[in-house]
C-alpha positions in Angstrom: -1.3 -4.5 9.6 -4.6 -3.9 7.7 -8.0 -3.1 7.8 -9.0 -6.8 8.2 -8.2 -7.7 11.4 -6.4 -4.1 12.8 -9.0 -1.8 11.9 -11.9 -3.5 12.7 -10.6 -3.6 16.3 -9.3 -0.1 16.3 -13.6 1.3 15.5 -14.4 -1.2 18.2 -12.5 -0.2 21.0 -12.3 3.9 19.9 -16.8 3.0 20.5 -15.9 1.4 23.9 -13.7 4.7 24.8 -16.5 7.1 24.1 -19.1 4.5 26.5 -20.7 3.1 23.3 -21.1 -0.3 22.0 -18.4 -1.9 19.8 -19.1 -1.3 15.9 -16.8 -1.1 13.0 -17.6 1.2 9.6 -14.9 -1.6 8.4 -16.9 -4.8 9.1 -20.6 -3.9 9.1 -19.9 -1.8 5.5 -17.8 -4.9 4.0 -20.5 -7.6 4.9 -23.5 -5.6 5.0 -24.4 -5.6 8.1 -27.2 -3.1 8.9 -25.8 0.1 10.5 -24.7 0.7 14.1 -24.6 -3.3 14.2 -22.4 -4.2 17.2 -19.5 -6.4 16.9 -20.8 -8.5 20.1 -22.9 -9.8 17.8 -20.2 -11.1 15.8 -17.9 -12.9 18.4 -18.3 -12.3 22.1 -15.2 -10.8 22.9 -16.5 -7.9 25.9 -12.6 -8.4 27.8 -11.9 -6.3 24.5 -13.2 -3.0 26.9 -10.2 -3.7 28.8 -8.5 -1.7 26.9 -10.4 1.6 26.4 -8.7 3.0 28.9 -5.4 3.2 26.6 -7.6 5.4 23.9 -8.1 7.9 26.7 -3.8 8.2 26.6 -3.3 7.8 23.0 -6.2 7.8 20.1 -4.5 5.3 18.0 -4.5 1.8 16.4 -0.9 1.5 17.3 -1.6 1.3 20.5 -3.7 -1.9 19.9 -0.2 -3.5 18.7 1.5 -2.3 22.0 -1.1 -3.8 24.0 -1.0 -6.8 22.2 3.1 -7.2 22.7 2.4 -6.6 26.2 0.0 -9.2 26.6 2.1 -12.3 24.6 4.8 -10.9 26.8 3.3 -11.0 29.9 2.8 -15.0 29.2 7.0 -15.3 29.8 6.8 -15.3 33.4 4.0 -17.8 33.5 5.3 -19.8 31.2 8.9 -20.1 33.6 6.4 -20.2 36.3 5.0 -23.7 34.9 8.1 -24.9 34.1 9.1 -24.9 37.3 6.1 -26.4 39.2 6.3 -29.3 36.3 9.8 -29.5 37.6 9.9 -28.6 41.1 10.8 -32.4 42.1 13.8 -31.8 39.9 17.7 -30.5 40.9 17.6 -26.5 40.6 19.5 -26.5 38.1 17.2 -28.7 36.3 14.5 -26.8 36.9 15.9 -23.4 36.0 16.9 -24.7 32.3 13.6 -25.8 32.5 11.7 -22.8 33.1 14.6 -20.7 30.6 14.2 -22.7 27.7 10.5 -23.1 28.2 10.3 -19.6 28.3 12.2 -18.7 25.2 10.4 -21.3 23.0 7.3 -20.0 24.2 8.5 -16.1 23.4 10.2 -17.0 19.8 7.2 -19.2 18.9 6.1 -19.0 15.8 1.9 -18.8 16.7 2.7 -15.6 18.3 4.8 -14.1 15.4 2.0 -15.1 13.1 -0.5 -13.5 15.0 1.4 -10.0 15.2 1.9 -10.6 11.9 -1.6 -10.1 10.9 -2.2 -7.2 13.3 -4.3 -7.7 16.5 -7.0 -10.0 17.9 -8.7 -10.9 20.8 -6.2 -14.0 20.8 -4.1 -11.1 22.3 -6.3 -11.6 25.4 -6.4 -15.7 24.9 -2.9 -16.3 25.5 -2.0 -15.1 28.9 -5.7 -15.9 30.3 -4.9 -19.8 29.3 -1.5 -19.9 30.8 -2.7 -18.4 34.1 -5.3 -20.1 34.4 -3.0 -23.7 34.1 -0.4 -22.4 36.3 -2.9 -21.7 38.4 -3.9 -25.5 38.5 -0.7 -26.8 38.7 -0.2 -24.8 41.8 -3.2 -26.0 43.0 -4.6 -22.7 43.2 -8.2 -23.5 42.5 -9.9 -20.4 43.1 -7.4 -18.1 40.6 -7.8 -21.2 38.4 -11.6 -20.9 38.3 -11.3 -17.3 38.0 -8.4 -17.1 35.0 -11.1 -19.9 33.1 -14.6 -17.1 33.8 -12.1 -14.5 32.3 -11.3 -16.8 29.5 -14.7 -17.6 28.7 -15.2 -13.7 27.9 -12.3 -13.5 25.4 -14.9 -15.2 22.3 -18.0 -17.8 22.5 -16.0 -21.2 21.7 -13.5 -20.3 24.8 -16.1 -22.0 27.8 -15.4 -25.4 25.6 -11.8 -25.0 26.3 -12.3 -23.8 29.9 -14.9 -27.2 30.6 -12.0 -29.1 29.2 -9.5 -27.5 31.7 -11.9 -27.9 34.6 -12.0 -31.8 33.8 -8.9 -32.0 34.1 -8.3 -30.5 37.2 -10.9 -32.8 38.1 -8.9 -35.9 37.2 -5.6 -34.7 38.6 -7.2 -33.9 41.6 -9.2 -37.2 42.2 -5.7 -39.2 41.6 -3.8 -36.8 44.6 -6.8 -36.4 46.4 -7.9 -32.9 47.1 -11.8 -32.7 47.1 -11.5 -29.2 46.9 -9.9 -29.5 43.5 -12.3 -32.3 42.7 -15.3 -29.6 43.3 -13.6 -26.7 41.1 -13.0 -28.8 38.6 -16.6 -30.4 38.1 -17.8 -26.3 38.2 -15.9 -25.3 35.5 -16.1 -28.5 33.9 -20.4 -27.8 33.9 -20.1 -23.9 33.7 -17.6 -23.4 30.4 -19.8 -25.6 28.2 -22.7 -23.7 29.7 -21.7 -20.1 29.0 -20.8 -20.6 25.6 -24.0 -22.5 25.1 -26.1 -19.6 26.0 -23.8 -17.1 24.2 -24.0 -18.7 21.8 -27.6 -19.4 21.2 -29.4 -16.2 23.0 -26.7 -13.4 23.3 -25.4 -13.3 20.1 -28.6 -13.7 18.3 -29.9 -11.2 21.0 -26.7 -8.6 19.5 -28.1 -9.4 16.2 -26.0 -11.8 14.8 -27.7 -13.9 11.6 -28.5 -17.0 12.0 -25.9 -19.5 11.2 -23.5 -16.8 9.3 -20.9 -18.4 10.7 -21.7 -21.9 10.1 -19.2 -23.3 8.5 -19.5 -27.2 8.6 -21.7 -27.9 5.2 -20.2 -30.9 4.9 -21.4 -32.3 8.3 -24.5 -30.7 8.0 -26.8 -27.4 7.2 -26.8 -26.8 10.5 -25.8 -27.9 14.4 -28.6 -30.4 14.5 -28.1 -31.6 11.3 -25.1 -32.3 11.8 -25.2 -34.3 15.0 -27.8 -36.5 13.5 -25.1 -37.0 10.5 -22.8 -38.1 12.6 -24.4 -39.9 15.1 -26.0 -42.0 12.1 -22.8 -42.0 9.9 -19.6 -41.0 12.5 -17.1 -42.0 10.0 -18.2 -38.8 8.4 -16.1 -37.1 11.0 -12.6 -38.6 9.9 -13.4 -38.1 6.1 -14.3 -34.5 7.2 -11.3 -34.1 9.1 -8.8 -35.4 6.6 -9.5 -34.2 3.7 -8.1 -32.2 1.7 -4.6 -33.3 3.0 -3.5 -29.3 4.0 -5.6 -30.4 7.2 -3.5 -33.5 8.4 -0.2 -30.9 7.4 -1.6 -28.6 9.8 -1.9 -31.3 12.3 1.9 -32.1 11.5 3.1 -29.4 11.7 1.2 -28.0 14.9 2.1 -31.0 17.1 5.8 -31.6 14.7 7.4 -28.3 16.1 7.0 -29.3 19.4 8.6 -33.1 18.9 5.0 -34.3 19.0 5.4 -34.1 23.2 2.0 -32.4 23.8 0.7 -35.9 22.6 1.9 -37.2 25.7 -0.2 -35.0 28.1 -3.8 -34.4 29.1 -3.5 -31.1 29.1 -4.1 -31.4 25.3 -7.7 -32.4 25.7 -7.9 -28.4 25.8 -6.8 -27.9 22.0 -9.5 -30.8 21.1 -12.4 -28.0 20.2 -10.2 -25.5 19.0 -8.7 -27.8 16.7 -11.7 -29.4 15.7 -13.7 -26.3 14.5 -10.4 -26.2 11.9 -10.2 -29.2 10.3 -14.3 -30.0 10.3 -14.4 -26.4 8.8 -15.2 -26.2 5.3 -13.9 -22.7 5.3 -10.2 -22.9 3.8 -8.5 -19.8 5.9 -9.2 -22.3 8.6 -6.5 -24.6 7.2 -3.1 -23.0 7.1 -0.9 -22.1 9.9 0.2 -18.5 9.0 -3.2 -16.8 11.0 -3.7 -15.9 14.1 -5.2 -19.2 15.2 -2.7 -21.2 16.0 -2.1 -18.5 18.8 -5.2 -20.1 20.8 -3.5 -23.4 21.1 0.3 -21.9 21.7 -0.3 -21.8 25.6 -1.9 -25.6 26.0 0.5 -26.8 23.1 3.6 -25.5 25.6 2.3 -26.3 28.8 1.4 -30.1 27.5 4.6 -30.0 25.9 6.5 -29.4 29.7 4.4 -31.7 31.2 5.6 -34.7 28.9 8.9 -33.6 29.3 9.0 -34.4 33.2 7.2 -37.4 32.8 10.2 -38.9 30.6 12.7 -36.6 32.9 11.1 -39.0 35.6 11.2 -42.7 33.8 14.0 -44.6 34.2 14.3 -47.0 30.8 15.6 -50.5 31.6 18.2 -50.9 29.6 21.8 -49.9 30.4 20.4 -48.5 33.3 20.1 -45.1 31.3 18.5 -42.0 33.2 15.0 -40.5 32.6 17.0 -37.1 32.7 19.2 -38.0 29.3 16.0 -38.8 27.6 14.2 -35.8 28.3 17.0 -33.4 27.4 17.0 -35.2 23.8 14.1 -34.6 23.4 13.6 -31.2 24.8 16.7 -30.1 22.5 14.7 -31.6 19.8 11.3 -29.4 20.3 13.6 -26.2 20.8 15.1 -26.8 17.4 12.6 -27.3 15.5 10.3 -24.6 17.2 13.1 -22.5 16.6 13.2 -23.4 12.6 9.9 -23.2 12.3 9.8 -19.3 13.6 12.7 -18.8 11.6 11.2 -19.8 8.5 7.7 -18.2 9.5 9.7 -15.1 9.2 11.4 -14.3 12.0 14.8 -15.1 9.9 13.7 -11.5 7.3 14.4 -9.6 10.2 17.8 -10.1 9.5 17.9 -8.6 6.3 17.3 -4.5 6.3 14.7 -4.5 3.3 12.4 -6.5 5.5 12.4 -3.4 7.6 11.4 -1.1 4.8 8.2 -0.8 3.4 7.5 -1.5 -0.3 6.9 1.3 -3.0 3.6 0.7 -3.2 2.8 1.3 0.1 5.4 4.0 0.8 2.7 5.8 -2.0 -0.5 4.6 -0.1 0.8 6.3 3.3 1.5 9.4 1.8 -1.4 9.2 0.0 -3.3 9.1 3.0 -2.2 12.0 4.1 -3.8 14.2 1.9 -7.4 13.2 3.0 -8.6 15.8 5.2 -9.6 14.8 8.9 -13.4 13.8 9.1 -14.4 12.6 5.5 -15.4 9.5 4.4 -12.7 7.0 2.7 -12.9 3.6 1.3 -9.5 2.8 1.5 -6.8 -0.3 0.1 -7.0 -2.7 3.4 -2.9 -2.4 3.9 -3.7 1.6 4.1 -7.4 1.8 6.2 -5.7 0.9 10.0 -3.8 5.0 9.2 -6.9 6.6 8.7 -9.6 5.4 11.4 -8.6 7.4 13.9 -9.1 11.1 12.0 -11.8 10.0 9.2 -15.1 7.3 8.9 -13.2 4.7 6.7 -14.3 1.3 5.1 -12.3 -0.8 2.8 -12.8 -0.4 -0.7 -14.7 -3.8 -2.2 -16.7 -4.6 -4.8 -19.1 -2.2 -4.5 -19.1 1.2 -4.6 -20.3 3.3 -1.8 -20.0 6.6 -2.7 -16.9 7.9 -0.5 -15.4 11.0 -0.5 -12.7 9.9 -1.4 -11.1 6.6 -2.7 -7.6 5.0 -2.1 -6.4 1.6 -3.9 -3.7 0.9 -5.8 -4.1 -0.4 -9.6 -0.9 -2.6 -10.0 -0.4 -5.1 -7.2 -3.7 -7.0 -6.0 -5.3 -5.9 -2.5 -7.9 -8.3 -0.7 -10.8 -8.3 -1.2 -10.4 -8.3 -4.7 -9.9 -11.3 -6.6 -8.2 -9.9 -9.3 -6.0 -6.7 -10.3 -8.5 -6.0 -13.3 -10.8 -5.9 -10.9 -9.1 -2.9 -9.5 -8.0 -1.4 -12.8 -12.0 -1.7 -13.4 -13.3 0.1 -10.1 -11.0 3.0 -11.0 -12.1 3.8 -14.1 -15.8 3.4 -13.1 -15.2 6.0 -10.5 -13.3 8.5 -12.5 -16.2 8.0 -15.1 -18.7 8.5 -12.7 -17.7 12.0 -10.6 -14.5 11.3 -9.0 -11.2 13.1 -10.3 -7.6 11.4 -10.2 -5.9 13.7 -7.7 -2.5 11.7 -6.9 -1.1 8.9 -8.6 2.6 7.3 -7.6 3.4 3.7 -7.8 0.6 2.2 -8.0 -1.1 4.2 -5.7 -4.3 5.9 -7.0 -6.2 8.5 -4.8 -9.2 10.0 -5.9 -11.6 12.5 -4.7 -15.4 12.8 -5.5 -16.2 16.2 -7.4 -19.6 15.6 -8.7 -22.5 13.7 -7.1 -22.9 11.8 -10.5 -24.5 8.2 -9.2 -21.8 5.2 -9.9 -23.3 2.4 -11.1 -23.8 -0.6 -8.4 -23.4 2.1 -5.4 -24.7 1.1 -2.2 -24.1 1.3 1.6 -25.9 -1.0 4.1 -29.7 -0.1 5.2 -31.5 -1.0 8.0 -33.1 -3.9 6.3 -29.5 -5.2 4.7 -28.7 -9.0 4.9 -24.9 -9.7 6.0 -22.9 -11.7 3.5 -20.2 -13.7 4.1 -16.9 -13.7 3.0 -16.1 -14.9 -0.7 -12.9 -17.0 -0.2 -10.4 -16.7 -3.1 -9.8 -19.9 -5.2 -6.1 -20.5 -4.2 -6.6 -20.4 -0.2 -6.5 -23.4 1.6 -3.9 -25.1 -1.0 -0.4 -24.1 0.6 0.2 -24.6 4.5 2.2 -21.2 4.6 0.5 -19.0 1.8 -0.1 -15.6 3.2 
């Protein structure tokens, strides 16, 4: 849990529980945006106000991690709930070892332990809103359907591409039974998702302040969106050396699609996962790549549902030879995906649970919390990320970076490295600038420095975004984007 992604969202929604726009010390300090920048202008994620109303019970970035457990939990029932319309022409019991086992892959699956892993996201939002809204169209509920896919599309900006997707095909399996009701939903949402992220993307965002093209991250396809259509349109095989190389990319599409016995291949409902998966592997940007983020949440809900869908198709077929049943068939292969979901979320980490030192935080950061609790309510910290999440509800915090800005105090720890730095020298470094420059060492326990400015002695470098400051983006260290799993 730390500062980048927990913290962030902890200034955002405290800003929605006092009425104000969503803004984080945390991310407009770290990439310079100008001050009181709002982070609608960064993604736009407004069903994130949903949850001011827990602030008002409990002023605390913990409670972002209870809401998020909530919400991947409330996905269980709706996950059984699709299992058993995929199988409702099935025996009972059938369909009830359907909907259980569907249910416990989709609550042990690895995407979801990744993402509490790294702390909280608006993915916490994405996951239940896609699996209501396709329960919702396999029970032919079009109006809930349509409803669950507006919600979605206010989760982030890319989420209408996913929702258009749904709504064509709803479309489809509507034209094949024919319901023209379903037929007409479909086509809506099929227009309207594309169209709201369009203009969120092009007019809100811009109109919240976002820079243009700060998060463009397709170089290789082109400087920008237009260059990059004309690339491809005039050189489309551009698109598969983009999308297959370096090979990490192609691992992730193994492994993503290998969990699951490769059954959401066998489904339309995997048209959904095309622009989310897409915007990874044409992304130049190497977090994009591995499957240890919270990312790979997004797809969890259209990665099961496809994945039940197959299943009833081969629970259905009846292969020639021997006269063998369509049930056997799918069983196999339903045991299969269960297995090696269940590996995979066993090797992902939920096997260190196991052990009792996986329960215990490290020295380091035993020293860091009670660190923290020597800086006095209300001043101003740059703090190690791990550390920043325990102080932004009592004190105006930012992560400490590579520049100085002139804090109060300063928290970081000198022996192991702490993003965003790209090396422990680099810590080592800052530390002694500062304690050459007004600050006095006041607490020191392994590796766990805390120091408090004394003088107002300028530090050399200092700064803190103006009004005029450019954002910057991200500096992504050398050795991401290498391993599949590298944390």
């Amino acid at each position: 849990m730390t500062g980048f992604d927990l913290g962030i969202f902890d200034q955002a929604i405290r800003s929605y529980a006092h009425f104000e726009l969503p803004r984080s010390p945390i991310k407009n300090v770290h990439h310079e945006f100008p001050p009181g920048f709002s982070l609608l202008g960064d993604h736009f994620s407004p069903v994130l106000a949903l949850l001011a109303p827990l602030y008002w019970v409990w002023d605390d970035p913990r409670m972002l991690i209870i809401a998020q457990a909530g919400l991947f939990a409330l996905g269980v029932p709706v996950v059984r709930s699709i299992a058993r319309h995929c199988f409702a022409d099935a025996t009972p019991s059938v369909a009830r070892r359907a909907a259980d086992g569907a249910g416990l892959v989709y609550a042990l699956g690895w995407p979801l332990l990744n993402a509490s892993y790294t702390g909280f996201h608006e993915v916490a939002f994405a996951v239940p809103l896609t699996l209501l809204m396709l329960e919702r169209g396999l029970a032919r509920r079009y109006g809930l359907a349509a409803l669950w896919a507006a919600l979605l599309c206010m989760v982030k900006e890319d989420m209408g591409l996913v929702a258009g997707l749904f709504g064509l095909v709803l479309a489809i399996r509507a034209h094949r039974s024919d319901h023209r009701t379903g037929r007409t939903v479909g086509i809506a949402v099929m227009a309207a998702g594309p169209l709201i992220s369009a203009v969120v993307i092009t007019w809100f965002l811009p109109a919240m302040g976002s820079p243009a093209g700060y998060y463009w991250s397709y170089d290789r396809l082109g400087a920008g969106p237009g260059d990059a259509l004309r690339h491809i349109l005039t050189e489309p095989w551009v698109v598969l050396q983009v999308a297959f190389t370096p090979a990490i990319k192609l691992a992730m599409l193994a492994w993503l699609l290998g969990t699951l016995a490769l059954l959401p291949l066998g489904s339309l409902t995997m048209l959904l996962a095309a622009p989310l998966l897409a915007e990874r592997i044409l992304s130049d940007n190497p977090n994009h790549w591995p499957v240890i983020n919270h990312y790979d949440a997004f797809l969890w809900p259209i990665l099961i549902t496809a994945s039940l869908e197959t299943l009833v198709r081969l629970h259905r077929s009846r292969p020639a030879r021997r006269g063998a049943r369509g049930g056997r068939l799918s069983m196999r292969w339903a045991v299969v995906a269960v297995t090696l979901s269940s590996a995979a979320a066993v090797f992902l980490g939920l096997g260190i649970l196991a052990y009792p030192d996986s329960w215990r935080p490290s020295a380091d950061k035993r020293a860091l919390a009670e660190a923290a609790e020597r800086i006095p309510d209300g001043a101003t910290v740059e703090a190690d990320n791990v550390i920043a999440p325990r102080l932004t509800s009592r004190a105006d915090v930012v992560i400490v970076d590579g520049i100085p800005r002139g804090a109060d105090w300063v928290l970081m720890r000198e022996k192991e490295r702490a993003f965003p730095f790209a090396a422990v020298a680099e810590q080592r470094d800052r530390i002694s600038l500062l304690l050459a420059h007004g600050y006095q060492d006041v607490w020191r326990r392994d590796g766990a420095v805390l120091l408090h400015r004394v003088r107002p002695v300028p530090v050399p470098g200092m700064s803190r975004p103006g009004p005029g400051s450019s954002p910057v983006r991200e500096q992504v260290p050398s050795d991401v984007g290498r391993n599949l799993f590298q944390r």
